[in-house]
NUMARMI-996813 format. One record per residue (C-alpha): x, y, z; residue number from 1. Coordinates in Angstrom, 2 decimals, m for minus. Example, Ala and Ser with C-alpha at 12.3 -4.5 7.8 and 13.67 -1.06 7.14 Angstrom:
<r c1="12.30" c2="m4.50" c3="7.80" num="1"/>
<r c1="13.67" c2="m1.06" c3="7.14" num="2"/>
//
This chain:
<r c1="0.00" c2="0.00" c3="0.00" num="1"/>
<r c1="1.45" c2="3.39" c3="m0.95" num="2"/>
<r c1="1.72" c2="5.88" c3="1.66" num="3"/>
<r c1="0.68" c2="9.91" c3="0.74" num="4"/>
<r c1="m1.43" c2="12.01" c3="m1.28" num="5"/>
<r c1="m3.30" c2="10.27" c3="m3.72" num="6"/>
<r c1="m2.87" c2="12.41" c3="m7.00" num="7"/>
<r c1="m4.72" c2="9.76" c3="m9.29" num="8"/>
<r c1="m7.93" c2="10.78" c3="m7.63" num="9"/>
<r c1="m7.33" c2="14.28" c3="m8.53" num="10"/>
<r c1="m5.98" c2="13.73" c3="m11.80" num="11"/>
<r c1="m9.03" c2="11.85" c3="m12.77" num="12"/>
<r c1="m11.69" c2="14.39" c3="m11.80" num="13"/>
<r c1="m9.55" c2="16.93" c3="m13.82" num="14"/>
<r c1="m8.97" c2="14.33" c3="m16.48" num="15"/>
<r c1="m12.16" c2="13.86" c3="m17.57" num="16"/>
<r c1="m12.96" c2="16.10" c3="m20.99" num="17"/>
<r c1="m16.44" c2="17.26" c3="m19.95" num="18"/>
<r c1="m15.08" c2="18.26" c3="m16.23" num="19"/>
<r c1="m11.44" c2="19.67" c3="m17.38" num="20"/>
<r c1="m14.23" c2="22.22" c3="m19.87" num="21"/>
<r c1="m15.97" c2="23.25" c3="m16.57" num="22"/>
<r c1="m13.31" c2="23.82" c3="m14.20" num="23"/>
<r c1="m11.34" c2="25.92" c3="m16.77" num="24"/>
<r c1="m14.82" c2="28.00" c3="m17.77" num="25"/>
<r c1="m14.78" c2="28.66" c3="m13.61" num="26"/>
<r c1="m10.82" c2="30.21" c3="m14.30" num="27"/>
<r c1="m12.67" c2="33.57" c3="m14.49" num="28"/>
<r c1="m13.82" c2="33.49" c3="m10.56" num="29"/>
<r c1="m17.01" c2="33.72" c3="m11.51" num="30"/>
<r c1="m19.62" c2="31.15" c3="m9.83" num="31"/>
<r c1="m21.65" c2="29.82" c3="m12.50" num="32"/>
<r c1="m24.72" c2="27.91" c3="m12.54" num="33"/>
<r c1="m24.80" c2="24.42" c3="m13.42" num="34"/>
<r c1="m26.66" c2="24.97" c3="m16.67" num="35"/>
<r c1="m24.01" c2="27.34" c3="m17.67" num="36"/>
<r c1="m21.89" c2="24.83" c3="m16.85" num="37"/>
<r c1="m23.62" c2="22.29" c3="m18.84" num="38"/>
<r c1="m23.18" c2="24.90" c3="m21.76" num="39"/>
<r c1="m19.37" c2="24.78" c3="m21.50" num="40"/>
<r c1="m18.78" c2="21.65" c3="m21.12" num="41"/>
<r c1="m21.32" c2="20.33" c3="m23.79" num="42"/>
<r c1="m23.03" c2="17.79" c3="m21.96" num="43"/>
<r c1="m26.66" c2="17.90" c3="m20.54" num="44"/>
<r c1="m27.69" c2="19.31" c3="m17.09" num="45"/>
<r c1="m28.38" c2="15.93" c3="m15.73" num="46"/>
<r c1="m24.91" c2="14.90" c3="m16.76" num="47"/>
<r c1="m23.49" c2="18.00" c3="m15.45" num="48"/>
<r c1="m25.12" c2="17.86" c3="m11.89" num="49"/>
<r c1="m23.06" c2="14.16" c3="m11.81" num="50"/>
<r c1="m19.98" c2="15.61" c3="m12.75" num="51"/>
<r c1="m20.17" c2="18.89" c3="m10.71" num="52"/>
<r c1="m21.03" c2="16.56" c3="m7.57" num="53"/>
<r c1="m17.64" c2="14.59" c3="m8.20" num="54"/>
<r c1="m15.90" c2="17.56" c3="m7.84" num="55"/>
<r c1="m17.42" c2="19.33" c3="m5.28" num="56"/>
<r c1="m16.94" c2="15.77" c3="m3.11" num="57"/>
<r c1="m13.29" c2="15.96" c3="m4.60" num="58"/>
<r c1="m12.65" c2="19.08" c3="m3.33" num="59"/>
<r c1="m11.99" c2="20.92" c3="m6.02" num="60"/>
<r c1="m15.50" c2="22.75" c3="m6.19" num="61"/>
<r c1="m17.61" c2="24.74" c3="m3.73" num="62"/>
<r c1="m20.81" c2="26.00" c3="m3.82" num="63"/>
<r c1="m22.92" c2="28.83" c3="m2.69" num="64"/>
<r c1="m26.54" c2="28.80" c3="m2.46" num="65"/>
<r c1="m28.81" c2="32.16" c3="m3.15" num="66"/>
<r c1="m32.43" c2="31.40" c3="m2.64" num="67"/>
<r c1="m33.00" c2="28.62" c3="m4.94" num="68"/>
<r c1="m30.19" c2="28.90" c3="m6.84" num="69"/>
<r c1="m27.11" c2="27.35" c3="m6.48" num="70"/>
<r c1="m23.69" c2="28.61" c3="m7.70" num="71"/>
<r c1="m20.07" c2="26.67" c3="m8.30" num="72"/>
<r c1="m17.08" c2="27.67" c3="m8.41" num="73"/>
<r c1="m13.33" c2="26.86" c3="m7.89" num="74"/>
<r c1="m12.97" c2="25.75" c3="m4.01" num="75"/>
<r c1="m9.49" c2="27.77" c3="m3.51" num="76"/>
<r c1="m6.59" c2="29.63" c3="m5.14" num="77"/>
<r c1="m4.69" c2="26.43" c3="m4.93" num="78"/>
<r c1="m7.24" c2="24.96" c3="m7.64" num="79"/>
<r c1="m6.61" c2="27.64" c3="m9.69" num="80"/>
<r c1="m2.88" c2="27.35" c3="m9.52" num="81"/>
<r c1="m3.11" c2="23.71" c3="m10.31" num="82"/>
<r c1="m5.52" c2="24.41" c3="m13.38" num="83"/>
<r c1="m3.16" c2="27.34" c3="m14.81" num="84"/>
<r c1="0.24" c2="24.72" c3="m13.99" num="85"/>
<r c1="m1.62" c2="22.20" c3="m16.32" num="86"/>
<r c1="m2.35" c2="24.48" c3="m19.09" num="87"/>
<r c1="1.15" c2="25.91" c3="m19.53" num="88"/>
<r c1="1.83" c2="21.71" c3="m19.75" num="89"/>
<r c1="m0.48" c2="21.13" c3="m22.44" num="90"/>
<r c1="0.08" c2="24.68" c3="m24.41" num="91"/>
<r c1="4.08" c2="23.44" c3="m23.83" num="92"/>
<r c1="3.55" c2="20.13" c3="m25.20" num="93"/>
<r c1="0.82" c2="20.94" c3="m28.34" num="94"/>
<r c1="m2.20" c2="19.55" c3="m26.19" num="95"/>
<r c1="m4.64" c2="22.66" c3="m27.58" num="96"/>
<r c1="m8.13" c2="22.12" c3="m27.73" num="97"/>
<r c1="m9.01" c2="24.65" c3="m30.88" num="98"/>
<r c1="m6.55" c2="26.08" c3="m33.38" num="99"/>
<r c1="m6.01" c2="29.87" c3="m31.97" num="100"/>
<r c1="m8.65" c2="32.43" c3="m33.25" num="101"/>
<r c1="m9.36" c2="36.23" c3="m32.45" num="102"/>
<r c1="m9.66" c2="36.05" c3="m28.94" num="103"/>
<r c1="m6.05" c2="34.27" c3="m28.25" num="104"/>
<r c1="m3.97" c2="37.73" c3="m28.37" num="105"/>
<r c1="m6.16" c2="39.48" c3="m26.19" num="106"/>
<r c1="m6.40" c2="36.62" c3="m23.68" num="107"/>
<r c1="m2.39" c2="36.86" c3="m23.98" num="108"/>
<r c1="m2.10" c2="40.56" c3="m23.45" num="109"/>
<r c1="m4.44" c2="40.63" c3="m20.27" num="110"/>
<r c1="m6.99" c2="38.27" c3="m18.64" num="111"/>
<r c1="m8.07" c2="36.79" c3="m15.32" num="112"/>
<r c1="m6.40" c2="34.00" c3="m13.48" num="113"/>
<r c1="m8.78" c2="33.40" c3="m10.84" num="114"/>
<r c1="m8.67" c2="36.57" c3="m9.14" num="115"/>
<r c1="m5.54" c2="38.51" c3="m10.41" num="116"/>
<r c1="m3.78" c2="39.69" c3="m13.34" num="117"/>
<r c1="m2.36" c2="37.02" c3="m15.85" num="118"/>
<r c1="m0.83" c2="37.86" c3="m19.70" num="119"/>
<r c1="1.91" c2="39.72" c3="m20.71" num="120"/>
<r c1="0.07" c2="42.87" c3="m18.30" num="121"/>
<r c1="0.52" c2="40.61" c3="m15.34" num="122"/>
<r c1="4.15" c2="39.47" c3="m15.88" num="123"/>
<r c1="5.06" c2="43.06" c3="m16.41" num="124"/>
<r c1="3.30" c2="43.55" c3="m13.01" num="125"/>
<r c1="5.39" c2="41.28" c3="m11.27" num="126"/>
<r c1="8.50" c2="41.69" c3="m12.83" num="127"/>
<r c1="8.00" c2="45.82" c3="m12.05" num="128"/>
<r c1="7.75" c2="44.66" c3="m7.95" num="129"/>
<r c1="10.65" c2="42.56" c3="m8.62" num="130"/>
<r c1="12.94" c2="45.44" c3="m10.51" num="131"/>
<r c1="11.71" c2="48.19" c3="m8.06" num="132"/>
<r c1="12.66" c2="46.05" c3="m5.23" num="133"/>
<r c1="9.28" c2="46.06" c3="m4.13" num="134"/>
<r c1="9.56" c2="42.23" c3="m3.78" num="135"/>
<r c1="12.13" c2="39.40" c3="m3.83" num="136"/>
<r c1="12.06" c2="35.67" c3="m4.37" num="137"/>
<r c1="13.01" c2="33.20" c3="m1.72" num="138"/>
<r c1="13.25" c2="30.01" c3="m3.07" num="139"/>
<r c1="10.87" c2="30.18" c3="m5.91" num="140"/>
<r c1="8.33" c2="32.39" c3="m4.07" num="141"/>
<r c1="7.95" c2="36.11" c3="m3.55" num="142"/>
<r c1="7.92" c2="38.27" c3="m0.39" num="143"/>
<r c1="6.71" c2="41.44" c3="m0.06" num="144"/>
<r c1="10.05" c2="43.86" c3="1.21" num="145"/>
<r c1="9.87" c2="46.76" c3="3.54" num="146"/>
<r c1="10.07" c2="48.90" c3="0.74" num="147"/>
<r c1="7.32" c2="47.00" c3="m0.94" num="148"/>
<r c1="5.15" c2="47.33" c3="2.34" num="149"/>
<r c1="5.29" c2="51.39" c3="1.86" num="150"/>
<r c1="4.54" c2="51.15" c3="m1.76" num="151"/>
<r c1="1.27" c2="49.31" c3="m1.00" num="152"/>
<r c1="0.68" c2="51.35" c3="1.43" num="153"/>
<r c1="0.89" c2="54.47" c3="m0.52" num="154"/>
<r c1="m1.69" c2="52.94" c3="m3.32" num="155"/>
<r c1="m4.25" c2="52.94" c3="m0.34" num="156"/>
<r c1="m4.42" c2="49.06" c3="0.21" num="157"/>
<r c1="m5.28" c2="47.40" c3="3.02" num="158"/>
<r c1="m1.71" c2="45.37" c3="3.85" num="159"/>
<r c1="m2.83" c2="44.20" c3="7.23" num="160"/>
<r c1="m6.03" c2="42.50" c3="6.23" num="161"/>
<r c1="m4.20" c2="40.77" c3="3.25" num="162"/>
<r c1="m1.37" c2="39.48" c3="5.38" num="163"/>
<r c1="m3.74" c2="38.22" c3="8.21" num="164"/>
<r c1="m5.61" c2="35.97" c3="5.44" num="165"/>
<r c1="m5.10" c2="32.10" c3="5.36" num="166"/>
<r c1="m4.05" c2="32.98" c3="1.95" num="167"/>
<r c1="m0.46" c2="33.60" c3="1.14" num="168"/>
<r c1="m0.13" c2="37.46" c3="0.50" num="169"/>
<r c1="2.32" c2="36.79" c3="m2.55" num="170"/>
<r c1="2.04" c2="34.11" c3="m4.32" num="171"/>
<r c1="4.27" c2="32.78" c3="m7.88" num="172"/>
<r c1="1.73" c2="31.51" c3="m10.19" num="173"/>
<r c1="2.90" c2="30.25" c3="m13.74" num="174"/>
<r c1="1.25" c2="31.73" c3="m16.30" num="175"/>
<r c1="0.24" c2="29.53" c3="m19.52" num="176"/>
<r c1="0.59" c2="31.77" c3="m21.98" num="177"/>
<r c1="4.00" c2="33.19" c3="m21.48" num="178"/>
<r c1="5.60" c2="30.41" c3="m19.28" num="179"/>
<r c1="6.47" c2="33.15" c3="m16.92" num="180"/>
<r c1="5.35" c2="33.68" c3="m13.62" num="181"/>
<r c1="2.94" c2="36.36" c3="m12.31" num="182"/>
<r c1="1.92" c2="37.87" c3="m8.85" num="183"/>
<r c1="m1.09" c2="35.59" c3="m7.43" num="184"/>
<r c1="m1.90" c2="35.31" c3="m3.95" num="185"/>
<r c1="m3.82" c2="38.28" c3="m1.66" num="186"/>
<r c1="m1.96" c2="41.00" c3="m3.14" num="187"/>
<r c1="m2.06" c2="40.15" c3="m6.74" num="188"/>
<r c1="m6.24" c2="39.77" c3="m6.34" num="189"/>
<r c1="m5.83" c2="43.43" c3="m5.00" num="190"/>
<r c1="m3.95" c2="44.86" c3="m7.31" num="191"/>
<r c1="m5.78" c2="43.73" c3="m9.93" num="192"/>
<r c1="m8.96" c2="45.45" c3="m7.96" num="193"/>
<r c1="m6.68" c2="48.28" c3="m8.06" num="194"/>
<r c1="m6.78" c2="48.40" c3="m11.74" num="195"/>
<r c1="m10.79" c2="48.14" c3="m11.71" num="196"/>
<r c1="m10.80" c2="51.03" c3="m9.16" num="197"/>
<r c1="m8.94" c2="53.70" c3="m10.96" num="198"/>
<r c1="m10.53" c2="52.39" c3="m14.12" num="199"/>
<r c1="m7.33" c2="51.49" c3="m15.37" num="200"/>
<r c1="m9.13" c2="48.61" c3="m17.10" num="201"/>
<r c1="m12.28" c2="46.31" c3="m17.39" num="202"/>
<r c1="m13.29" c2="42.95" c3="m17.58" num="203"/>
<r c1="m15.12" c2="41.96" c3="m20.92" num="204"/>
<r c1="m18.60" c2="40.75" c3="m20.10" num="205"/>
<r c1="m18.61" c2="36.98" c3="m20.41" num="206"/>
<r c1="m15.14" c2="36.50" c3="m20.60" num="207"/>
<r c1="m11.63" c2="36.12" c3="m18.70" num="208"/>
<r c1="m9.82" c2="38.95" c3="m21.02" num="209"/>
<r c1="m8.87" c2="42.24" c3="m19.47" num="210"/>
<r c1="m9.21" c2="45.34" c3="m21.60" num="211"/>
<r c1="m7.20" c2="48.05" c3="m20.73" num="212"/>
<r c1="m8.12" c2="51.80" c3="m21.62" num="213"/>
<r c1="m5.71" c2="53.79" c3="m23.18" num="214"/>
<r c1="m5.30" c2="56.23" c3="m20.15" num="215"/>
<r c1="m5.14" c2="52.87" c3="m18.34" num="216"/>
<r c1="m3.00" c2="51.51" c3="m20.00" num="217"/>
<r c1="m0.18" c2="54.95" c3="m19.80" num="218"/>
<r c1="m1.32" c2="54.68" c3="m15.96" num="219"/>
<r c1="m0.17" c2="51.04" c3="m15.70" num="220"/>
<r c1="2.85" c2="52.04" c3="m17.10" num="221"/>
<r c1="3.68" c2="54.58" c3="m14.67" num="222"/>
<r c1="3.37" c2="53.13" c3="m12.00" num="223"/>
<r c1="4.32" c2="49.26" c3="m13.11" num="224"/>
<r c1="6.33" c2="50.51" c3="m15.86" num="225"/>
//
């Protein structure tokens, strides 16, 4: 009998076509509906409800109920992570699911992972903290420096509920697209809440890509640049 984590139970659930479509359609941190779900993953609702219930007993899903309705999506960051690890392995490797089309440039350029910035606007994110000194890597992973902790501070964001989260405050996630890593973890979901704020940028309706206003985008710049 082996001893540890067993990662064939996990890579099954993920593993299975119809699932892999709805976990990766709840990317966005949106909670969807299980006839949205259905939609994505091209499979009826009956067949969804089975699959989303092997998840959600997996572990990998939660759900919230509103009145009669009931809502899925990813159960934690560390879900997400795993998802975004895997698609930088398939994209690596030639595992694509369509041949690219219009959308693939702007999903590269900006988009959601989970709950922060991802694309070639998120790895010039991080890489700005990491240039500016705002944050260094120890072994593998980023930490916030003193100097970082003042410029946080001066964009008005609140450092001491982020670091008192269960959540890691900075967190290395590999992104897909560029096989480079960007800022995940509390601080990279409020930075990129940042960016809503000022109006730097906007998430297209029914979709993970982040658009990015040409004032935004000279804002960014500044003060990423």
């Amino acid at each position: 009998m082996k001893d540890g984590p067993d990662i064939a139970h996990i890579a099954a659930l993920i593993g299975d076509p119809a699932r892999a479509n709805m976990l990766t359609a709840l990317m966005g941190g949106m909670a969807l509906t299980a006839t949205e779900l259905s939609a994505e993953a091209g499979v009826t609702k009956q067949t969804a409800s089975s699959h989303l219930s092997k998840l959600e007993s997996g572990g990998l899903l939660t759900i919230r109920k509103q009145g009669r309705h009931r809502y899925y999506q990813l159960a934690d960051s560390d879900v997400a992570s795993l998802l975004e690890s895997l698609m930088g392995v398939a994209m690596r490797t030639g595992h694509m699911r369509n041949r690219p089309g219009p959308k693939d440039p702007a999903l590269r350029h900006a988009r959601v992972c989970y709950d922060h910035l991802a694309g070639d606007m998120g790895i010039r994110l991080y890489e700005s903290l990491l240039s500016k000194g705002f944050v260094q890597e120890r072994a593998g992973e980023p930490d916030l420096t003193e100097k970082g902790r003042a410029f946080v501070l001066s964009l008005g964001l609140p450092l001491d509920a982020m670091t008192n989260k269960r959540r890691p405050l900075c967190k290395a996630c590999l992104d897909w697209s560029e096989r480079r890593t960007h800022l995940a973890g509390s601080l990279g979901a409020a930075l990129l809440d940042h960016i809503y704020a000022k109006e730097w940028a906007e998430r297209r309706a029914g979709s993970r890509e982040v658009v990015f206003t040409a004032k935004g985008q000279r804002a960014f710049e500044t003060c990423f640049g």
